[in-house]
C-alpha positions in Angstrom: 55.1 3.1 -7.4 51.3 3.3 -6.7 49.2 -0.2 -7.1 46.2 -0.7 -7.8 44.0 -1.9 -4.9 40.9 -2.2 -5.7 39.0 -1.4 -8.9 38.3 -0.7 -11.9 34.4 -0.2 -11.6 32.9 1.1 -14.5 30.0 3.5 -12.8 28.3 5.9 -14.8 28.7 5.6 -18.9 26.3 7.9 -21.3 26.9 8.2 -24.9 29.5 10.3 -25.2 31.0 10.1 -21.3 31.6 7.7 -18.3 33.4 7.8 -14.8 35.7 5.4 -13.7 36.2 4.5 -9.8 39.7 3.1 -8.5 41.6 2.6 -5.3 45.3 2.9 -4.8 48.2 2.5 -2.6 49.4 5.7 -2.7 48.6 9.1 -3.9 48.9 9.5 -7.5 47.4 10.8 -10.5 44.4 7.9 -12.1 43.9 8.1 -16.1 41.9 6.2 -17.9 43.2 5.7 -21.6 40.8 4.4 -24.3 42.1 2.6 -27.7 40.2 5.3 -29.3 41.9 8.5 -27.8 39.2 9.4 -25.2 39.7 9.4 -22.1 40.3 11.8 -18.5 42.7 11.8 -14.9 41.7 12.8 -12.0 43.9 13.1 -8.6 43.0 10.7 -5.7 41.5 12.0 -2.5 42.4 10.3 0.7 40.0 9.2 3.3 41.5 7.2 6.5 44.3 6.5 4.6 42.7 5.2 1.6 43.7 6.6 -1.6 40.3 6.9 -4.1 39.8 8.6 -7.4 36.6 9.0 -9.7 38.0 9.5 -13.2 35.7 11.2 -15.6 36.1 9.5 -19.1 35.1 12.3 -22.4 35.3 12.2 -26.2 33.4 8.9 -26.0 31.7 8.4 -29.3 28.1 7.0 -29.6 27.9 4.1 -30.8 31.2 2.2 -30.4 33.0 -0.2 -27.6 36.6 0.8 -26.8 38.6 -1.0 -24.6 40.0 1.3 -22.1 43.5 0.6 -19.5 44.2 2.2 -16.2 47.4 3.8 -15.3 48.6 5.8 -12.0 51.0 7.6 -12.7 51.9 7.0 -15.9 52.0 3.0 -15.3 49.4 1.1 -16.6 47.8 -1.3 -13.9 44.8 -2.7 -15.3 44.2 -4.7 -17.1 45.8 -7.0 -14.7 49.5 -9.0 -15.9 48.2 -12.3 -17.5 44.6 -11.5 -17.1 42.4 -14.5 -18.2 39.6 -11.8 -18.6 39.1 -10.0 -21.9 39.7 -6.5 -22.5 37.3 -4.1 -20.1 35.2 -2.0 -22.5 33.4 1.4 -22.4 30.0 1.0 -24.4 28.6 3.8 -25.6 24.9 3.3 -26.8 22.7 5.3 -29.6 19.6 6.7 -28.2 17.7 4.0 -30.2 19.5 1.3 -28.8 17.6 -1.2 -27.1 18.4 -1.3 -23.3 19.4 -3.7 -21.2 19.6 -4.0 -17.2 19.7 -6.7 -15.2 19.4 -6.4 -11.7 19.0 -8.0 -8.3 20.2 -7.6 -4.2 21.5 -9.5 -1.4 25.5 -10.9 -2.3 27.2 -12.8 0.2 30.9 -12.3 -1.0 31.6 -15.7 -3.0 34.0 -18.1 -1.6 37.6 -18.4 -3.2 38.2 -20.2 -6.5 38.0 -23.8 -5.3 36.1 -23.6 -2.1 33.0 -25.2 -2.0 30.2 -22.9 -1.4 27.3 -23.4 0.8 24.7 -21.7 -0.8 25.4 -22.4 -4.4 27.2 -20.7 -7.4 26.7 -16.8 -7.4 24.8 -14.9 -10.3 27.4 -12.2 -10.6 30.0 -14.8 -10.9 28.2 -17.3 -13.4 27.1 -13.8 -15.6 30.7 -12.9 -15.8 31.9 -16.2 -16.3 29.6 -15.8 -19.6 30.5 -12.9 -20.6 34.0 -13.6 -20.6 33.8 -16.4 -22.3 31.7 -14.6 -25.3 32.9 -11.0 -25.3 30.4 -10.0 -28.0 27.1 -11.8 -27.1 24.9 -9.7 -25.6 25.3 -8.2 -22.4 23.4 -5.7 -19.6 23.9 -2.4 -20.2 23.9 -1.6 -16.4 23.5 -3.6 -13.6 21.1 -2.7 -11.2 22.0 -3.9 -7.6 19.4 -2.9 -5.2 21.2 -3.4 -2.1 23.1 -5.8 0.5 26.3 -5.8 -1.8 27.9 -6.4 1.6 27.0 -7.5 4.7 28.2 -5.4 8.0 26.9 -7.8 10.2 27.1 -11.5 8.9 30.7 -11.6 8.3 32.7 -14.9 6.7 35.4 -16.7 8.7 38.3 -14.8 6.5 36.8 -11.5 7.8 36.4 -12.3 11.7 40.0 -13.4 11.3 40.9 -10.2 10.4 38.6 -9.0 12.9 40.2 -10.8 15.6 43.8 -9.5 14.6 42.5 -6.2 15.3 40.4 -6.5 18.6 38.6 -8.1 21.2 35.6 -10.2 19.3 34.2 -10.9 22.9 33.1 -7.1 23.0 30.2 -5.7 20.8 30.2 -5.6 18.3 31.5 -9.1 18.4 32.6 -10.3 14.6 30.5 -7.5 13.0 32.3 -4.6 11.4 33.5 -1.8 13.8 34.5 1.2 12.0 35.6 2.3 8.3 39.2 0.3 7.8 36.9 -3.3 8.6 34.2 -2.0 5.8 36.7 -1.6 3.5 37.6 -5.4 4.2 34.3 -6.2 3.0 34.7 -4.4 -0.3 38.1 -5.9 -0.8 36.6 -9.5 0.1 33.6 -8.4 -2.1 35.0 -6.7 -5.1 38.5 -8.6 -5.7 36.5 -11.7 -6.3 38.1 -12.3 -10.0 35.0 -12.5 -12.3 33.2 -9.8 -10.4 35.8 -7.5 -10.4 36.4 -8.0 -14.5 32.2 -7.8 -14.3 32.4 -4.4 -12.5 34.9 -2.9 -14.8 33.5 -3.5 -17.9 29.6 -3.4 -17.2 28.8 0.1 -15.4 26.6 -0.3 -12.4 24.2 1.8 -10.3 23.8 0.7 -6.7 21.4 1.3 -2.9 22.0 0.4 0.1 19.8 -1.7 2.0 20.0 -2.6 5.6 22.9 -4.9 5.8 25.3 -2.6 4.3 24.6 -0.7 7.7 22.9 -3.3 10.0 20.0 -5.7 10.3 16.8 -3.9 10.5 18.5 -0.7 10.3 15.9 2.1 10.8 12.8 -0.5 11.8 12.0 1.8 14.2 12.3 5.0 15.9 12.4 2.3 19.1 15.3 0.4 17.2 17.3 3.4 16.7 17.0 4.8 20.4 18.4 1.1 21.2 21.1 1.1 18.8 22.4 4.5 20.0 22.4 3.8 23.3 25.0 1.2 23.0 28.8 2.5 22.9 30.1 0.9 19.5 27.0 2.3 16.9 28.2 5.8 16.3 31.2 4.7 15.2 29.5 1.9 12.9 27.1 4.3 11.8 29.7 6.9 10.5 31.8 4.4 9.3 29.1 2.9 7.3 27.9 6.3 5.5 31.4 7.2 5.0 32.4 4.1 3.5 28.9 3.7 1.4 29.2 7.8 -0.3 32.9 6.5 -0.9 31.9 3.2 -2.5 29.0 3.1 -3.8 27.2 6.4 -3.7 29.8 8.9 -5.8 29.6 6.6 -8.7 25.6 7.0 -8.9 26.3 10.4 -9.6 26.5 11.8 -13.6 29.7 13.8 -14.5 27.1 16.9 -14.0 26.2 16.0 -10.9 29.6 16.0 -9.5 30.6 19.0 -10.8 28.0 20.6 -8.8 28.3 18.4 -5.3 30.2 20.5 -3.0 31.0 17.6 -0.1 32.7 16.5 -3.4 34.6 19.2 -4.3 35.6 19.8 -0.5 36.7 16.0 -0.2 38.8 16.4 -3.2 40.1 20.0 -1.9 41.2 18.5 1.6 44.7 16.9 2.3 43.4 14.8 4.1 39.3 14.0 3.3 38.7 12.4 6.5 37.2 14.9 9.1 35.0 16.5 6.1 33.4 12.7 4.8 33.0 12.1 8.6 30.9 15.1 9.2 28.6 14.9 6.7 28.2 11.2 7.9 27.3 12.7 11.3 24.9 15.1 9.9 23.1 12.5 7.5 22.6 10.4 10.3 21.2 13.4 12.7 19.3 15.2 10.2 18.4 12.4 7.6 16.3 15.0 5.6 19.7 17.0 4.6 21.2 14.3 2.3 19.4 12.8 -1.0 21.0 9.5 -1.6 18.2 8.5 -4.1 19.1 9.4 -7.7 18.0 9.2 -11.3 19.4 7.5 -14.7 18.5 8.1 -17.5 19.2 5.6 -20.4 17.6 6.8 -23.8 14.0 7.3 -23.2 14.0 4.7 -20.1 14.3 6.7 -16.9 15.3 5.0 -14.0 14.9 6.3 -10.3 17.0 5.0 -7.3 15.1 6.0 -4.5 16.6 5.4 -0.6 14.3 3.6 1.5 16.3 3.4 4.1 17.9 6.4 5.5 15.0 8.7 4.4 12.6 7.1 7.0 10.1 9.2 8.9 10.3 7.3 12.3 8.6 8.7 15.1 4.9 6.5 15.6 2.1 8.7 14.5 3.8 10.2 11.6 5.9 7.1 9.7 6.9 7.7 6.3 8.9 5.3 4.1 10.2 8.7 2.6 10.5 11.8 4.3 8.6 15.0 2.4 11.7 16.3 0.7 12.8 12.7 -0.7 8.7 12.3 -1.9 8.8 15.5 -3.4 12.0 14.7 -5.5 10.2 11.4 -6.3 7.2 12.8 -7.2 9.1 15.5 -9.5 11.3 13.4 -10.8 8.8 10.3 -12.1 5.8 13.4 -13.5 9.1 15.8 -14.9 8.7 15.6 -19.3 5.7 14.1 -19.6 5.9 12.0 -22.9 9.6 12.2 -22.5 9.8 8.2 -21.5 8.7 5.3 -22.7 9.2 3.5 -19.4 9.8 4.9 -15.9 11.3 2.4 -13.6 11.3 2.6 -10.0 14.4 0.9 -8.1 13.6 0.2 -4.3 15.5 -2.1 -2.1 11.9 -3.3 -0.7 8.9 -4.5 -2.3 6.2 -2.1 -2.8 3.6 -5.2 -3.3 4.7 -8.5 -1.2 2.3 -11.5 -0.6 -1.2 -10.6 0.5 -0.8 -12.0 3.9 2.7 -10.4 4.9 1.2 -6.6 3.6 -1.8 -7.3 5.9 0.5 -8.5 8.8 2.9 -5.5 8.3 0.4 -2.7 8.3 -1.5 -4.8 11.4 1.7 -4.3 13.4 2.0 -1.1 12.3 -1.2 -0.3 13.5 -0.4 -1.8 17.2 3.2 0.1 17.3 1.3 3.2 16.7 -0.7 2.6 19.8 -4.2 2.0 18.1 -4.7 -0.8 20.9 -3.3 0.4 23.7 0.0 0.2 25.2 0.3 -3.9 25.6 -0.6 -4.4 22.0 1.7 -1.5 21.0 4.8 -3.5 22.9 4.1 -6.7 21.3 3.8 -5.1 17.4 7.3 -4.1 18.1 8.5 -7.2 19.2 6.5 -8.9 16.3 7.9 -6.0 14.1 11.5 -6.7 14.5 11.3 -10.3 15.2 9.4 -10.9 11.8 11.4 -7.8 9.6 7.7 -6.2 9.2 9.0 -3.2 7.8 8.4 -2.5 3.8 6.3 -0.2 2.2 3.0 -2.1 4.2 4.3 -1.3 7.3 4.1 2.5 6.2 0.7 2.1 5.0 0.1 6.2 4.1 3.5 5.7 2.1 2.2 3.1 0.0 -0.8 4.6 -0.6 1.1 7.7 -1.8 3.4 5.4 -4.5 0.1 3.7 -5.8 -1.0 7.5 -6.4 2.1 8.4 -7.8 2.2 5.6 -10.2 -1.0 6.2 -11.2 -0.2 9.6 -12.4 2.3 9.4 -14.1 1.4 6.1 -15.7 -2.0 8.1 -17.4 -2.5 10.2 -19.8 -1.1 11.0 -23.3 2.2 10.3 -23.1 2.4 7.9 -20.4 5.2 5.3 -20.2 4.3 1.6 -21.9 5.3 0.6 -18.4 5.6 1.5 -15.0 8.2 -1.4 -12.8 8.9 -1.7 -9.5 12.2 -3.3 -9.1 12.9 -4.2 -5.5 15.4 -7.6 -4.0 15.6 -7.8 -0.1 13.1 -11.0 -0.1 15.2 -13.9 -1.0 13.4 -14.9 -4.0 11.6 -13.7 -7.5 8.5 -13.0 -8.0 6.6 -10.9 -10.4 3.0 -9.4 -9.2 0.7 -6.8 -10.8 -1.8 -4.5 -9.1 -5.3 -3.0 -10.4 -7.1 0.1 -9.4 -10.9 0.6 -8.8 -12.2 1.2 -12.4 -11.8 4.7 -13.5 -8.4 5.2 -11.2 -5.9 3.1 -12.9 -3.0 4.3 -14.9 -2.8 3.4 -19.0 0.7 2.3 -18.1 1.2 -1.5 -17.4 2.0 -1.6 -13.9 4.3 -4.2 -12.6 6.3 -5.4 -9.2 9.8 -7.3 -10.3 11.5 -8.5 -7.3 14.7 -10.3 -7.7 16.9 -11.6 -4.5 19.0 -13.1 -3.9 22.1 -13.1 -6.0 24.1 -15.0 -3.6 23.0 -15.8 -0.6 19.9 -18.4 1.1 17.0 -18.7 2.6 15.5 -20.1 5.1 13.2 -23.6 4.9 10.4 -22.3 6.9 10.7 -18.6 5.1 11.0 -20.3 2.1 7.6 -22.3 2.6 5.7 -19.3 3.9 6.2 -17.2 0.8 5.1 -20.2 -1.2 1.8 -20.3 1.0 1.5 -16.4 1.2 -0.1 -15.6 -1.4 -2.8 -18.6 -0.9 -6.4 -18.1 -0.4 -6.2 -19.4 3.3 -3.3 -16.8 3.6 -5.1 -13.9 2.1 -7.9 -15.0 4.6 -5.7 -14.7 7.4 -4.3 -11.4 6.5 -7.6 -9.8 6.5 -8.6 -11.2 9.7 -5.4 -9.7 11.2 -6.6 -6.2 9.2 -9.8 -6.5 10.9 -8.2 -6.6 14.2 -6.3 -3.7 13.6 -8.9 -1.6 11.9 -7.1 -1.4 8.6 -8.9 -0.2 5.9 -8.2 -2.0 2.6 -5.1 -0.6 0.3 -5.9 1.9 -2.5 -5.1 -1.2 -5.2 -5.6 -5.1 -5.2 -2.7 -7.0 -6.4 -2.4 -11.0 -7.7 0.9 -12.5 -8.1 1.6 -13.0 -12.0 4.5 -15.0 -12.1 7.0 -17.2 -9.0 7.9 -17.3 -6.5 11.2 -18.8 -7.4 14.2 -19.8 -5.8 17.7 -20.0 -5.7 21.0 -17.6 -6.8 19.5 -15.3 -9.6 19.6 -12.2 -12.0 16.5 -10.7 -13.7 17.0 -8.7 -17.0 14.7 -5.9 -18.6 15.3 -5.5 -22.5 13.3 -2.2 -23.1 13.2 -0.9 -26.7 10.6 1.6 -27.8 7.1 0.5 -26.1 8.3 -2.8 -25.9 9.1 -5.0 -22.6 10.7 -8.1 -22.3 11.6 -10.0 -18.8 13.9 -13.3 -18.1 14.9 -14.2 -14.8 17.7 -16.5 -15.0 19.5 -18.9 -12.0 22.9 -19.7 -11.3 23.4 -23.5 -11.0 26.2 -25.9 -11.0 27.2 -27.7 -14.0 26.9 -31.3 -13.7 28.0 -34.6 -15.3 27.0 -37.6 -14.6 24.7 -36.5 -11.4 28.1 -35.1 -10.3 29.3 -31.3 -9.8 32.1 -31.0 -12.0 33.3 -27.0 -11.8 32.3 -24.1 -12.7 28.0 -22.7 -13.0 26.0 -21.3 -15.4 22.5 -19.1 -15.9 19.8 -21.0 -16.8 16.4 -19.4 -17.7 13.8 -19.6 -15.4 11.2 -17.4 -16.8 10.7 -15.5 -20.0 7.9 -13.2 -21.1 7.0 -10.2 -22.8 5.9 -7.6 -21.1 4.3 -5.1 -23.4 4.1 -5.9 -27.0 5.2 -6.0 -30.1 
């Protein structure tokens, strides 16, 4: 009999449809069965040994909540036997609805029920928690999660147990992941965590990858990537981590549409064994980065969200660095300009910051500036060393590219029509923050323009990180950053920025609620319940911030 072995995750739900992603033991045939009659199967696909399905979920009707079971076949195996966790619902919203997505990066997979944990209760964990104890309060409509949903190269003492049973951990790559049977251990260790898998099931989820998912500082540099591949485990990590990510994460992005039209889908699905395909389109993604789109766009009513990949869609070589490459900015460009009028809010999802603190842009497009040579070959060495040693590489550090999204929101943020709002939603930075450009007068969008940044949602930071993005966006700081912009001959960004709201601190989840032109923001942190000065169980979200974005 086939079990279930990881899963349910709710991934893509419209009004009338929704896809369902599961693991099993075995081949079999997945259905999803709703209480109302809808519902869909699919067959699983294999990948090395690993049994997967995507189940596309139809006759949804607008406007309702059905609980919904899995079976394989012909057993049900979710919800699980004595499940403290309420029914896992399908929600399918009216066009008019107001929307909901709360979003965030960075998740350290929680420690087991009962282990203390070193950095503090986990968002995901605490939101579920909530949820399941009020079914029918409100709740996101999506989660957002913009990245580092597991960590390839920070591994937790169950994993490099696991590790060790397998192989030498005194040979590189030492206690980080190897190849695609250890990423699936992180998903497991991620994704069976009780309330986040109930979370997952019944709240559908769009995702990006960031650089932990693959490695630290994954595509810095064309210099970092000449390093990595010279050593003789990173092809295999490499592969393994594209596979495992399409398998994962990516294929659930996608709309029922959209996967009736992929043919690496339809060709995994076709194969016996899926294996030898996945792995070289892995290989070509990671040779030819301009022949796979991982970015990809939601729509949710008239809010349009846009996942755009700032990570594998790089533009290396020094001299011509993009954050995107031309075909992924065209697709951006197209896709944030396409209906004019059509939205009344365009969001933009990217792992990394578009706007950060004054000092760190100046200090990212400085060493920019040295890598590219504009000093001379000394300073050009040390910008690299400063550029890996520091993590100098968000949208600053590709100063044209930034200057291109500032364009780009200022298009499509003007005009009749516009959007009420234009958001940046990035994580990455290990804290919150909320910061709003302006344009020289007669350049700025009618949109208001705004940089959300929520990380982490379980995970730390730093003391002396945590004291320099209090003090980065100072007036000393923003001093210092110009002095370093002097000294590389930088000229000053197309848009000034101040920091509106944060930074703040701590384990956390920010939520849009977007209905009609309205915007409303809270940013809410997991902490321990206490009595009596003393931690007695359990966490909940307390808010941090609330404010209203655009009126009424």
């Amino acid at each position: 009999m086939a079990a279930l072995h990881l899963g349910p995750l709710l991934r893509y739900a419209d009004g009338t449809s929704a896809t369902v992603w599961v693991e099993a033991s075995r081949p079999c045939t997945a259905e999803v069965r709703c209480a109302d009659g809808s519902g869909g199967t699919a067959r699983t696909f294999q990948v090395a040994g690993h049994h997967y399905a995507l189940v596309p979920v139809t006759g949804l009707t607008p406007g309702t909540s059905t609980p919904y079971e899995v079976l394989l076949d012909g057993t049900r195996v979710w919800p699980l036997p004595d499940s403290p966790f309420p029914p896992s619902v399908i929600r399918s919203g009216l066009p008019d609805d107001p929307v909901r997505l709360s979003f965030g990066s960075c998740r350290w997979a929680a420690p087991p029920t009962g282990k203390r944990d070193p950095v503090g209760p986990d968002a995901l964990d605490t939101l579920a928690a909530r949820l399941a104890a009020a079914p029918d309060r409100e709740r996101p409509d999506v989660l957002v999660l913009l990245g580092d949903q597991i960590y390839a190269d920070e591994t937790s003492p169950a994993t490099r147990r696991l590790l060790a049973a397998r192989r030498d951990l005194s040979e590189p790559p030492g206690d980080q992941v190897a190849d695609y049977e250890e990423y699936t251990r992180l998903y497991y260790e991620s994704w069976l965590d009780p309330e986040v898998r109930w979370l997952l099931s019944t709240v559908p989820s769009c995702m990006i990858f960031d650089d932990h998912d693959i490695a630290d500082d994954w595509n810095t540099s064309a210099a970092w990537v000449a390093d990595m591949r010279a050593t003789p485990w990173w092809r295999e990590r490499i592969l393994s981590g594209l596979m495992s990510y399409w398998v994962h994460q990516h294929l659930g992005n996608l709309s029922p549409k959209e996967l009736a039209e992929d043919p690496l889908y339809a060709a995994v699905r076709a194969a016996p064994d899926a294996t030898d395909v996945l792995r070289a389109f892995a290989a070509k993604a990671d040779a030819e980065p301009a022949s796979v789109r991982w970015s990809h766009r939601r729509d949710f009513g008239r809010v349009r969200l846009l996942m755009v990949d700032t990570r594998a869609a790089r533009v290396l070589e020094e001299g011509a660095r993009a954050m995107l490459d031309p075909g992924e900015a065209a697709w951006l460009r197209e896709q944030a300009l396409a209906d004019p009028g059509s939205c009344d809010h365009l969001l933009i999802g990217t792992s990394l910051p578009w706007l950060l603190p004054q000092l760190m842009h100046d200090a990212e497009a400085w060493s920019a500036a040295l890598c590219r040579g504009d000093k001379g070959p000394r300073w050009a060495r040390l910008g690299e060393k400063v550029r890996r040693a520091a993590d100098l590489e968000h949208w600053a550090a590709f100063p044209e590219s930034f200057a291109a999204l500032a364009g780009l929101i200022a298009e499509a943020g003007s005009g009749a029509g516009a959007p009420a709002t234009v958001c940046v939603l990035s994580g990455d930075v290990h804290h919150a923050y909320l910061a709003e450009p302006s344009w020289p007068a007669g350049h700025g969008p009618d949109s208001r323009v705004l940089q959300l940044t929520c990380s982490p949602v379980h995970n730390r930071i730093p003391l002396p990180l945590r004291l320099a993005f209090l003090l980065g966006w100072s007036g000393p700081a923003r001093f210092l950053g110009r002095r370093l912009a002097g000294h590389g001959r930088i000229p000053r960004p197309p848009v000034d920025w101040r920091r509106t709201g944060g930074p703040w601190f701590g384990n956390q989840l920010m939520t849009l609620t977007l209905h009609g032109r309205s915007a409303r923001l809270r940013l809410e942190r997991a902490v321990a319940k206490r009595r009596g000065g003393k931690r007695r169980g359990g966490a909940r979200l307390t808010t941090v911030e609330e404010s209203v974005l655009t009126g009424p």
